[in-house]
Backbone as ProteinMPNN parsed JSONL, in Angstrom:
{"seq_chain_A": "XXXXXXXXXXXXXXXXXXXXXXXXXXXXXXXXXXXXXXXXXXXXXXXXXXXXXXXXXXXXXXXXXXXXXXXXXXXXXXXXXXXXXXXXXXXXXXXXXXXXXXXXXXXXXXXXXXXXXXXXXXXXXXXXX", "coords_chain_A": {"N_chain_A": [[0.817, -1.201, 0.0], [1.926, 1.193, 1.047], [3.836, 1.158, -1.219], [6.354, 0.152, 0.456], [8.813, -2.797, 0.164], [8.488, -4.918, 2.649], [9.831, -7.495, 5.099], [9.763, -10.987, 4.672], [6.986, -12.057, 7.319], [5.931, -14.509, 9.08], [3.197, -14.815, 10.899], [1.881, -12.815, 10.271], [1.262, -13.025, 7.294], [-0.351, -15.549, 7.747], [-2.642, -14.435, 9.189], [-3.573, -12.79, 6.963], [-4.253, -14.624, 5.185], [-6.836, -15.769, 6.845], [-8.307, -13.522, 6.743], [-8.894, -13.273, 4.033], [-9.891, -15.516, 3.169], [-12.453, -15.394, 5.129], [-15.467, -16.116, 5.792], [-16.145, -16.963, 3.013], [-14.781, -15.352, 1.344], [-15.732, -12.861, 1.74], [-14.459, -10.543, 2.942], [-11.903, -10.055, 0.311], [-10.937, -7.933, -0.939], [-10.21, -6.521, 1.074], [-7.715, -4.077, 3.076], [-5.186, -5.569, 4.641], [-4.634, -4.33, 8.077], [-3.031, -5.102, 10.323], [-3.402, -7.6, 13.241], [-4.284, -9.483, 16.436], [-4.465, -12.156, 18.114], [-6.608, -13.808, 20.253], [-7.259, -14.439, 23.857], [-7.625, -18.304, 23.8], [-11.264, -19.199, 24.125], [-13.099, -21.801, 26.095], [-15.923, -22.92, 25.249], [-17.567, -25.225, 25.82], [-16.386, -28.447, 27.114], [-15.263, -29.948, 24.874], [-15.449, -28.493, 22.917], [-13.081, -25.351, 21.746], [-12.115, -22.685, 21.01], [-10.391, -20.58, 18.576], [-9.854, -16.855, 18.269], [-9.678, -14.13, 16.758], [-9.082, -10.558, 16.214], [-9.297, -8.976, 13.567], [-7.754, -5.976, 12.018], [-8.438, -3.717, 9.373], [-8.32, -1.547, 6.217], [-11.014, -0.487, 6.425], [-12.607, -1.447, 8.396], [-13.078, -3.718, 11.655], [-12.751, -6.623, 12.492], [-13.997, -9.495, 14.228], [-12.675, -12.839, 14.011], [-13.966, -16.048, 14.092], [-11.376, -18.795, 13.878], [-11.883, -21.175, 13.512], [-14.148, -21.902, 12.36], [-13.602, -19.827, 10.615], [-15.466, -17.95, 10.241], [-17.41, -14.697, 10.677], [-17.821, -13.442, 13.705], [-18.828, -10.577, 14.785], [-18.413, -7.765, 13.278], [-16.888, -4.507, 12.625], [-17.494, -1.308, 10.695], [-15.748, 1.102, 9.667], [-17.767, 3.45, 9.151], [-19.734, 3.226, 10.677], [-18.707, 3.574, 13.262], [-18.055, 5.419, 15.952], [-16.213, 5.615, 18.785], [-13.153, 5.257, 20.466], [-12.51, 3.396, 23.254], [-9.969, 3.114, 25.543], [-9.987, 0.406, 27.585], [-9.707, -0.527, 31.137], [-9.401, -4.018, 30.537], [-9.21, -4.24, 27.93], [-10.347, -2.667, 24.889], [-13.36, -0.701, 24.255], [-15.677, -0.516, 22.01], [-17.982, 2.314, 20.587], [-20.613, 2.622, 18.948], [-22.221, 4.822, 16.241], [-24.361, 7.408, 17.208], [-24.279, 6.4, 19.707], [-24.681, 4.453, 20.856], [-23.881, 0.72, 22.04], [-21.613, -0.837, 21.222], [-19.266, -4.123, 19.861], [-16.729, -5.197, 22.593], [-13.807, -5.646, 22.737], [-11.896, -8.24, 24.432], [-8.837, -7.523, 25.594], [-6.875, -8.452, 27.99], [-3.786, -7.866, 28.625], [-1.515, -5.027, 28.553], [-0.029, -3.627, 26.686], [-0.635, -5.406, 24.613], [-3.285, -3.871, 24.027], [-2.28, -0.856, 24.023], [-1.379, -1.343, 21.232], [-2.915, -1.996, 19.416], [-5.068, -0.101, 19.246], [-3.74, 1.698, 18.828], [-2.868, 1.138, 16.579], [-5.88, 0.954, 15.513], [-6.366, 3.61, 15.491], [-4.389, 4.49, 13.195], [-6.045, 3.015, 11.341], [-8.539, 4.113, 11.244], [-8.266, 7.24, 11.203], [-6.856, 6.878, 8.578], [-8.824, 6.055, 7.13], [-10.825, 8.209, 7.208], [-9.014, 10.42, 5.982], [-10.208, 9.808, 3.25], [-12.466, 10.134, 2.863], [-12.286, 12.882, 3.355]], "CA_chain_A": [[0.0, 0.0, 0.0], [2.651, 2.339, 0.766], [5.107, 1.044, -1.945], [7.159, -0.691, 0.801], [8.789, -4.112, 0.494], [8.8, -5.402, 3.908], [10.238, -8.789, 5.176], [8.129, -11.98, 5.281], [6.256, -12.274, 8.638], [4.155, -16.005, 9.034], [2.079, -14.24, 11.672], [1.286, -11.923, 8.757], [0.811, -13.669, 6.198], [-1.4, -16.339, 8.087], [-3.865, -13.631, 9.457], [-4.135, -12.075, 5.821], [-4.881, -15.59, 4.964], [-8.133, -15.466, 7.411], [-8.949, -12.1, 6.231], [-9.471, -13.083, 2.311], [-10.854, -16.646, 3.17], [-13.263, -15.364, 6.21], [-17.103, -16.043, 5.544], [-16.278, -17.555, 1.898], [-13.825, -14.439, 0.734], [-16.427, -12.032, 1.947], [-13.39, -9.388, 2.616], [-11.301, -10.341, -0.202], [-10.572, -6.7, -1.586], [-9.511, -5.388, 2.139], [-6.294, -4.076, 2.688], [-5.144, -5.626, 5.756], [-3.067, -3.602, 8.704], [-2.774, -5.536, 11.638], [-4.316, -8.729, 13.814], [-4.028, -9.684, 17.504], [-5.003, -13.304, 18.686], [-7.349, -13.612, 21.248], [-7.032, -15.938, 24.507], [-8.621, -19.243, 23.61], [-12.425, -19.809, 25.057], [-13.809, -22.876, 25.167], [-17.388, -23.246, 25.18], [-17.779, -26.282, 26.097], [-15.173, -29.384, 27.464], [-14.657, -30.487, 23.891], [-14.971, -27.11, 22.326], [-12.336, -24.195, 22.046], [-11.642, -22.109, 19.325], [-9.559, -19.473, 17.955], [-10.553, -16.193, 17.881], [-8.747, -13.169, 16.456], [-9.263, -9.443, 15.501], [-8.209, -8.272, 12.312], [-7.821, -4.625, 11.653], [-8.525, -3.659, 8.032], [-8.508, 0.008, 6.271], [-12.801, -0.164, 6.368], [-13.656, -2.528, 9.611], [-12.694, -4.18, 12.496], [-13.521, -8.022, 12.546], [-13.811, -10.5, 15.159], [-13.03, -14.1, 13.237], [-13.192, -17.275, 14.621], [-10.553, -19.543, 12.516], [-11.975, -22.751, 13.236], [-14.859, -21.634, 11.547], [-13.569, -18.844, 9.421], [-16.599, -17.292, 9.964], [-16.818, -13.375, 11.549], [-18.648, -13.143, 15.304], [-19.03, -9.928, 14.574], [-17.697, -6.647, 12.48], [-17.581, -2.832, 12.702], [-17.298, -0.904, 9.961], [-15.516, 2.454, 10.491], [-18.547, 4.632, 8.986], [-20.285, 3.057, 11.81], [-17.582, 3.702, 14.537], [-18.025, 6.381, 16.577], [-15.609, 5.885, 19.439], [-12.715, 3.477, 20.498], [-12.185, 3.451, 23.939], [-9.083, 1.757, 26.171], [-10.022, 0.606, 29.332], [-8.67, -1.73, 32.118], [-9.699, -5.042, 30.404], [-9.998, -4.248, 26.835], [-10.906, -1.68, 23.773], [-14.407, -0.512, 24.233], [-16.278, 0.155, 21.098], [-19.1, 2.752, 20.241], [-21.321, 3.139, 17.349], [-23.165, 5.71, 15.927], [-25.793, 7.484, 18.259], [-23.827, 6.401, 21.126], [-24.676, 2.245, 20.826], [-22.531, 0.152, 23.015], [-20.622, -1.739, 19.986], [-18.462, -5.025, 20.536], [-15.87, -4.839, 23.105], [-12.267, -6.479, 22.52], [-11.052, -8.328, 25.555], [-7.19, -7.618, 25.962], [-5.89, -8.594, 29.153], [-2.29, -7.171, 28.389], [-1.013, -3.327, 28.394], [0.634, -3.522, 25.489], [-1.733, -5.426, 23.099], [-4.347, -2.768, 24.356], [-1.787, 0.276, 23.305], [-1.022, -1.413, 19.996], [-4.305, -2.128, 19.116], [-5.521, 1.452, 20.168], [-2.942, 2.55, 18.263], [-3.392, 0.649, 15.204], [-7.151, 1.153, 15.143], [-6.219, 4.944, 15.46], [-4.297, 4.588, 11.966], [-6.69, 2.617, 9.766], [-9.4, 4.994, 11.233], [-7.582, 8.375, 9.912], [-6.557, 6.601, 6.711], [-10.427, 6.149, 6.247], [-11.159, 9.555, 7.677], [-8.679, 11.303, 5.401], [-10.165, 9.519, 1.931], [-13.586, 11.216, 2.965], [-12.642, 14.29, 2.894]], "C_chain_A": [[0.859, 1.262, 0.0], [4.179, 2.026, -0.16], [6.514, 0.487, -1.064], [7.568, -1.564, 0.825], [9.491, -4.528, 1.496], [9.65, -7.131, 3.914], [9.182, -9.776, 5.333], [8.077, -11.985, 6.413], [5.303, -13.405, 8.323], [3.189, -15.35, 9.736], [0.914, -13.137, 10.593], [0.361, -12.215, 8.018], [-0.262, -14.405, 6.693], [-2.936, -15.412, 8.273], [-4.503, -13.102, 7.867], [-4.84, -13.361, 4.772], [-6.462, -15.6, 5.196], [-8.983, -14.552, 6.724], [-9.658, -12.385, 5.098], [-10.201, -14.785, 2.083], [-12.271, -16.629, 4.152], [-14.395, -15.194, 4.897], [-16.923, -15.791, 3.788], [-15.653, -16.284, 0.947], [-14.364, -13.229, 0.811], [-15.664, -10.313, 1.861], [-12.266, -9.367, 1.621], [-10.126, -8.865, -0.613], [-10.211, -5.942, -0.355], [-8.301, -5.351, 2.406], [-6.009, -4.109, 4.292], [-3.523, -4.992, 6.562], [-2.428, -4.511, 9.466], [-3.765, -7.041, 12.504], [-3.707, -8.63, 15.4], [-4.998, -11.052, 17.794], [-5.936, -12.961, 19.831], [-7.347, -14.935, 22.289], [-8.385, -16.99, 23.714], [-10.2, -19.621, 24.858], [-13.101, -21.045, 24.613], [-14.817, -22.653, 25.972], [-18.308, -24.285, 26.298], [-16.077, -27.426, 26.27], [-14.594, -29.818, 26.123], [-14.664, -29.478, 22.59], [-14.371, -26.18, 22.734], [-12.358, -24.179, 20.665], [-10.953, -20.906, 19.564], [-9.792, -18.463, 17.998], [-9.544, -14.765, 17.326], [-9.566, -11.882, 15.492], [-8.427, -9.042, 14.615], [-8.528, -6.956, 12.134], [-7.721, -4.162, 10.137], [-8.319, -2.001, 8.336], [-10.122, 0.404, 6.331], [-13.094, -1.01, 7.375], [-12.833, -2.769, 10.518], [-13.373, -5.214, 12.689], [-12.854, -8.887, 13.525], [-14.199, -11.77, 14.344], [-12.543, -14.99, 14.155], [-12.455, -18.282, 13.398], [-11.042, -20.685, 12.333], [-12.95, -22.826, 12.414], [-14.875, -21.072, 10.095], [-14.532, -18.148, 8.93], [-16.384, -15.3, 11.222], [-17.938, -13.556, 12.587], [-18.855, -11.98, 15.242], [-17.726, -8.874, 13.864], [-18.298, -5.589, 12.451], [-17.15, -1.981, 12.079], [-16.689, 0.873, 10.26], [-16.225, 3.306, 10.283], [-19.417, 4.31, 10.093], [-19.587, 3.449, 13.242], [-17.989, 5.356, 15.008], [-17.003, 6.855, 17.867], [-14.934, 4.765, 19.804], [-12.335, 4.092, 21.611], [-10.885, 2.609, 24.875], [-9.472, 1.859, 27.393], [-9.341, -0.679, 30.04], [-8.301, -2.775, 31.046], [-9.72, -5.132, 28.892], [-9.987, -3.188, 25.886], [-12.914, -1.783, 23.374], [-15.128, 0.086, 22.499], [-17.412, 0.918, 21.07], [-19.49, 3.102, 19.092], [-21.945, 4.329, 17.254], [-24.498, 5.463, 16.966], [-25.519, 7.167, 19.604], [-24.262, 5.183, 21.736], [-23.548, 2.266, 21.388], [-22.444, -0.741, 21.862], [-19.999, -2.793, 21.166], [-17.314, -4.359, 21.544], [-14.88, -6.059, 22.862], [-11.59, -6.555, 23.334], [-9.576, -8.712, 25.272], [-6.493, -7.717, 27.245], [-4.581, -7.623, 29.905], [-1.801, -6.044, 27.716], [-1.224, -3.339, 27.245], [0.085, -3.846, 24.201], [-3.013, -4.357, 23.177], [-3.926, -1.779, 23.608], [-1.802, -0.538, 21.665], [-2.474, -1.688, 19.345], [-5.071, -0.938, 18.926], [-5.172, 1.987, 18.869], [-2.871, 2.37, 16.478], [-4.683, 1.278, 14.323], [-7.052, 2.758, 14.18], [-5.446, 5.233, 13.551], [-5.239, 4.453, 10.795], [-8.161, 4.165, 9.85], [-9.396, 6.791, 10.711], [-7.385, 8.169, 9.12], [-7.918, 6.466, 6.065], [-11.056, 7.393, 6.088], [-11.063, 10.722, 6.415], [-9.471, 10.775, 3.399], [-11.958, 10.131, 1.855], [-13.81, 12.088, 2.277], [-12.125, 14.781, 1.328]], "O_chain_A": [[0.677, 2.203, -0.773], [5.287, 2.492, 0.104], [7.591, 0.371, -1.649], [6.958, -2.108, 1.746], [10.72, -4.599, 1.521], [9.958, -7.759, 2.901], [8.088, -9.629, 5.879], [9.192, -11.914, 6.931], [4.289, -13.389, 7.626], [2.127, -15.271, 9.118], [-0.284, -12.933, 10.398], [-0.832, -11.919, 7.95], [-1.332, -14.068, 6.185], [-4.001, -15.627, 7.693], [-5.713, -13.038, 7.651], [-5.666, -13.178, 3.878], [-7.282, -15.498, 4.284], [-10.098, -14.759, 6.246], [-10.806, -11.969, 4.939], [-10.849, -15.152, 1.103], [-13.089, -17.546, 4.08], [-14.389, -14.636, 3.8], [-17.37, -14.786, 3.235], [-16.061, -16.244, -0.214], [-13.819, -12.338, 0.16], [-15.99, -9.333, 1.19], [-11.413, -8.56, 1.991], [-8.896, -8.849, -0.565], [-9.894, -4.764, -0.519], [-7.594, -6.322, 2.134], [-6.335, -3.23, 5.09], [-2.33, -5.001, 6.259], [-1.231, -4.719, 9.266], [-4.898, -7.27, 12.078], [-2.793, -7.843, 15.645], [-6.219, -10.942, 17.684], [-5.96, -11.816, 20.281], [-7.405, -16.104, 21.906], [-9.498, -16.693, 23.28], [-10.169, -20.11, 25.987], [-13.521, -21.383, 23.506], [-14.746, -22.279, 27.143], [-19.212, -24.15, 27.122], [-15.002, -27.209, 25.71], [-13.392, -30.085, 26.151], [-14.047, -29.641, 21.538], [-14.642, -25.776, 23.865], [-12.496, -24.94, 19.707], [-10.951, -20.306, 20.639], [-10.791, -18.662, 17.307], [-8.455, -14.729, 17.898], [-10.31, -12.022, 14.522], [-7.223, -8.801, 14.704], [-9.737, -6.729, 12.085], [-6.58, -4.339, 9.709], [-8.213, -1.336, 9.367], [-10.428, 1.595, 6.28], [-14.217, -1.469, 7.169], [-11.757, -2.175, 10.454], [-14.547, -5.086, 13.038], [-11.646, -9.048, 13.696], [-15.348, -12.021, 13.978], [-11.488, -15.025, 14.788], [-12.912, -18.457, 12.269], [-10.85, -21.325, 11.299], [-12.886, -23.746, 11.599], [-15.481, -21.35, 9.06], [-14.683, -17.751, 7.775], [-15.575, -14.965, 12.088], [-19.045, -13.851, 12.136], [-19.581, -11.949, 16.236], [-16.515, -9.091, 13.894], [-19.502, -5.36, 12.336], [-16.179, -1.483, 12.649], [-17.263, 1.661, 11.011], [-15.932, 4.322, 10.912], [-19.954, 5.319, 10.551], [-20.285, 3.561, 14.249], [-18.157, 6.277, 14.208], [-16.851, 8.051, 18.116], [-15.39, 3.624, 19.721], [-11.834, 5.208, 21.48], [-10.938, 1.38, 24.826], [-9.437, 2.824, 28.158], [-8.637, -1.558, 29.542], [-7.178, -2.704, 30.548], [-10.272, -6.147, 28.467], [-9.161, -2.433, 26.399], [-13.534, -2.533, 22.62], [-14.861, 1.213, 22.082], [-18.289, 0.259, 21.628], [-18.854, 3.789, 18.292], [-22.226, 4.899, 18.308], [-25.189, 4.522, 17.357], [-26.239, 7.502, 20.545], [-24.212, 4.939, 22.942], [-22.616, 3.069, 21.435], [-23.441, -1.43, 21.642], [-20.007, -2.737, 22.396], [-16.983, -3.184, 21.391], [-15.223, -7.24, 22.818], [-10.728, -5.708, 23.566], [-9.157, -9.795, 24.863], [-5.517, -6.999, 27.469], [-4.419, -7.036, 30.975], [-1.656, -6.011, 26.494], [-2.303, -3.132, 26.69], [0.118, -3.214, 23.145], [-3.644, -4.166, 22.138], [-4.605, -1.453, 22.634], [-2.538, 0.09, 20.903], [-2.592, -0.942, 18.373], [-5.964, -1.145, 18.104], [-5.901, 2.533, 18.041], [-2.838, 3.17, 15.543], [-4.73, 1.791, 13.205], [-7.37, 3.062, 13.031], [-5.957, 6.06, 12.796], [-5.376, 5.149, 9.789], [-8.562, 4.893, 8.942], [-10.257, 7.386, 10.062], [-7.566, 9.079, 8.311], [-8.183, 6.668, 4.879], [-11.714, 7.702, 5.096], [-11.916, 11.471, 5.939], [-9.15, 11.478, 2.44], [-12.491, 10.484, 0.803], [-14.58, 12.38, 1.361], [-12.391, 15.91, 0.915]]}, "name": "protein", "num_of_chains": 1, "seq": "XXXXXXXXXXXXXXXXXXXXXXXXXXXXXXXXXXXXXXXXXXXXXXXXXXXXXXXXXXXXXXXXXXXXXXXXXXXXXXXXXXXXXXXXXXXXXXXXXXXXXXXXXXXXXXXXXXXXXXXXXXXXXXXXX"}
């Protein structure tokens, strides 16, 4: 996107995998920034699954892999506010809806996440105007 050629990353590459196979290539055409795993929940004793946020330049999707299906997605014309708090990245929608929230445990995936979001959401911002 910005004419850089970076080094391979598997973590990368795998997530951008997800991205253009989730819910049958549904996001195929998104240009992906960033991902963060999510602890594993299981459900049930003989279910766990995967779950991971991907950060695009138009959304924010919660995919589970085992499925490869999205648990939900929030489009940034819908976004209204990303909050960091203790436990997490609070989302709000338009009108002031309580949107998904993205449990992060750990500082650091909180700031980078935050901080991420904060990019794709000005790079959408600025193609607006």
């Amino acid at each position: 996107r910005d004419g850089i050629i970076r080094p391979y990353n598997h973590d990368e590459a795998e997530a951008q995998i997800w991205l253009k196979t989730a819910n049958r290539g549904q996001y195929y055409n998104d240009q992906y920034i960033s991902h963060i795993l999510l602890a594993c929940d299981s459900r049930s004793v003989n279910e766990s699954k995967e779950r991971v946020v991907i950060i695009t330049y138009s959304r924010i999707i919660l995919l589970n892999t085992s499925s490869m299906t999205t648990e939900w997605e929030v489009r940034f014309e819908e976004l209204q506010a990303i909050t960091m708090e203790r436990t997490g990245l609070a989302l709000t929608l338009r009108g002031g809806v309580q949107g998904p929230f993205v449990p992060l445990r750990n500082a650091s995936d909180r700031k980078k996440m935050y901080n991420e979001l904060g990019v794709a959401v000005n790079e959408f911002n600025r193609k607006l105007r």
